[in-house]
N, C-alpha and C positions, 0 to 999 in steps of 0.2 A: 240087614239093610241099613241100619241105626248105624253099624258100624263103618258100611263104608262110606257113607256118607259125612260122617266126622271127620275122621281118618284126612283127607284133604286138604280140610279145614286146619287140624291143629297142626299137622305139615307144613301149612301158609305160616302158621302162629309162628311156630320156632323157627321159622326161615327169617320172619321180617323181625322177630326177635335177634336172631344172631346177626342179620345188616345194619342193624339198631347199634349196639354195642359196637359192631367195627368202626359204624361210622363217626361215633363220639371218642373212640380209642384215642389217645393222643397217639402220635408219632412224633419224631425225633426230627429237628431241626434239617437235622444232617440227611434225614432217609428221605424230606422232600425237594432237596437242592439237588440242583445238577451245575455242571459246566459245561452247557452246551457247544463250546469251542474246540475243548480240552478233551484227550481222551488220553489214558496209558499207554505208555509206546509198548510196541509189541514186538520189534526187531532189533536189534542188536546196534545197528549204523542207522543214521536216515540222510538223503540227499539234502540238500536244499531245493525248492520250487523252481518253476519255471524260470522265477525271477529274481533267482538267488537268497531269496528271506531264508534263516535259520531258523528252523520252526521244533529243534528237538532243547528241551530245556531244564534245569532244573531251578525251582522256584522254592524259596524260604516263605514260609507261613509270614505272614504282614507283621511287622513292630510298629508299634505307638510311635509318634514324633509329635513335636509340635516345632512352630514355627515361619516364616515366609519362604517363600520359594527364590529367594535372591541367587545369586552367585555365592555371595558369602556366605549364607546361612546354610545353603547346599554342601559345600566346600566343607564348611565344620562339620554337620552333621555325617557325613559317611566319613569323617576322619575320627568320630567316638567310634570308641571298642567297644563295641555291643554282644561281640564274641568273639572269643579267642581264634588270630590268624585269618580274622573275615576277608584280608587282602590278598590272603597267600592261600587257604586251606580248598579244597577240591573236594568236594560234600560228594556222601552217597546217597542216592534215593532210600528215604525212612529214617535218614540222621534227627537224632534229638537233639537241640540244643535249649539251654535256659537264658531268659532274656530278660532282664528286672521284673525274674519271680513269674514269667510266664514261659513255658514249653513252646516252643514252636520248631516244626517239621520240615525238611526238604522235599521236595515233592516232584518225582517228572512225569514231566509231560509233552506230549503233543501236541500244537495247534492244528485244527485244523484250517485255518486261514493264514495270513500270509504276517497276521501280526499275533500275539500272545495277550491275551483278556486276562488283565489280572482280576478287572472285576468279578467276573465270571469264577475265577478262580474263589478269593477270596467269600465270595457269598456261597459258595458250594460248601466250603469248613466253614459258616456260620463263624467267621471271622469279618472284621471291622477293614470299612473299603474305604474311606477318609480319615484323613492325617495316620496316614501308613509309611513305610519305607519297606519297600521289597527287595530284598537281592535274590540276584537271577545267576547262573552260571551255566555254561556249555564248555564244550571241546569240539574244536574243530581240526580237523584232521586233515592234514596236505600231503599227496602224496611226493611232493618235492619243495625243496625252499621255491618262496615266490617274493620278488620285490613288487614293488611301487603299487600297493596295495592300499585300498582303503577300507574304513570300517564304515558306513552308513546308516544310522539310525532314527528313529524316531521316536516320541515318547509324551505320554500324556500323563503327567507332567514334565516335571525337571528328572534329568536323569546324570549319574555321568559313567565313565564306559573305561574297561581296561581291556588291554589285549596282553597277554603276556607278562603282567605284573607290572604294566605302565601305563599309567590314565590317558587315554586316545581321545575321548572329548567328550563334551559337557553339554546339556540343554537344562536351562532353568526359567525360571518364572512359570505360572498357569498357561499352559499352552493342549494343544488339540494334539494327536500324532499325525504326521505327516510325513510321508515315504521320502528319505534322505534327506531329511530337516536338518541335520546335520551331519558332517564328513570330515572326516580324520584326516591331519595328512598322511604321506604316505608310508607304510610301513612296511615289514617284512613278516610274512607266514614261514614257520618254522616248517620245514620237512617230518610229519609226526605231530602231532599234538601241539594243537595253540591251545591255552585256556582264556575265555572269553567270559566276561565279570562284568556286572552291571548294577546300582542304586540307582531304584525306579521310588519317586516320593512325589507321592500323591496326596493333594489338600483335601478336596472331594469330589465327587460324582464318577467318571468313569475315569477309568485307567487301563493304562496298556503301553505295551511298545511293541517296535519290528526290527530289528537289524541283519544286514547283511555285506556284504563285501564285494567290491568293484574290482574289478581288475587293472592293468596299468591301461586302458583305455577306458577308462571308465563304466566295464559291462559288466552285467553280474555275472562274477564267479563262477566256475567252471572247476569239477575236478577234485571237490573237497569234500566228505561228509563229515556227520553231527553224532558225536555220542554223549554220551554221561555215563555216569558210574552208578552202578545197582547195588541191588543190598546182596 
């Protein structure tokens, strides 16, 4: 009887013992973050939304900057080499690159909303989400040339935008994002693969951008999906 009546008892012991020790366990920075925006893309292509936003991306781990968010200071800073062919090269998902002495990652991903949280991004890698500079890259895919076309972007901060290996336009100073805060004139989508490139440079607090593409009437886009390149 002595016995089963303990029995129980120390059962209770090493239970609240072993919840004891988990609950003081450290855990890893990394294994309490999420990005609740962001998820891994899971298909191959993705469309754009209902409303044309490009939502499949790939996003470089945050670099150090300092500085104001002017035109000019914007202007110089994505014109340093920070890495080799930053204006030209076509990153894989899991590329390394080194960046005065620190490693930082490409990364794709999926929004789920209609714009790209870098904040979200960067606090999930326990990486620094003021005085950042982010580069972002996509492919957009048409299936025929298309003119008189626009890029529409928005960006919280300063950002500025290439389509094709040709800067398409620019937002600077401290600003909120705002859906077609700025718009390109009009260009040409290549039949095949556009590459689509953007310096998103953030002072502090949240961050983000959206971009998408207007048609020669002004609509969003129709016709065109989103890839990147995997490992």
């Amino acid at each position: 009887m002595r016995t089963l009546r303990r029995t129980p008892v120390l059962v209770l012991m090493l239970i609240a013992a072993t919840i004891g020790i988990a609950a003081v366990r450290p855990q890893s920075a990394a294994a309490r973050r999420v990005a609740p925006s962001l998820v891994t893309p899971a298909t191959p292509t993705k469309a754009p939304d209902a409303d044309g936003f490009l939502r499949r991306w790939l996003v470089l781990e945050p670099i150090r900057v300092t500085g104001p968010l002017t035109e000019d200071s914007i202007q110089a800073l994505v014109k340093t080499d920070y890495f080799p062919n930053q204006l030209t090269a076509i990153p894989r998902d899991g590329d390394r690159l080194t960046v005065a002495g620190t490693e930082v990652i490409w990364h794709a991903v999926d929004t789920l909303g209609y714009n790209v949280n870098l904040f979200h991004f960067a606090y999930a890698l326990n990486k620094p989400t003021s005085n950042v500079l982010f580069w972002v890259v996509t492919i957009v895919n048409a299936a025929r040339e298309t003119t008189g076309v626009r890029l529409a972007i928005g960006s919280n901060a300063a950002s500025v935008w290439w389509v094709n290996g040709k800067e398409a336009i620019g937002l600077y100073n401290d600003r909120q994002t705002v859906v077609d805060d700025g718009v390109s004139k009009r260009l040409t989508l290549n039949k095949g693969p556009n590459v689509i490139r953007a310096a998103i440079v953030n002072a502090g607090g949240a961050t983000d951008f959206c971009a998408r593409f207007l048609d020669d009437e002004d609509r969003p886009m129709k016709g065109i999906t989103v890839t990147v390149l995997d490992r």
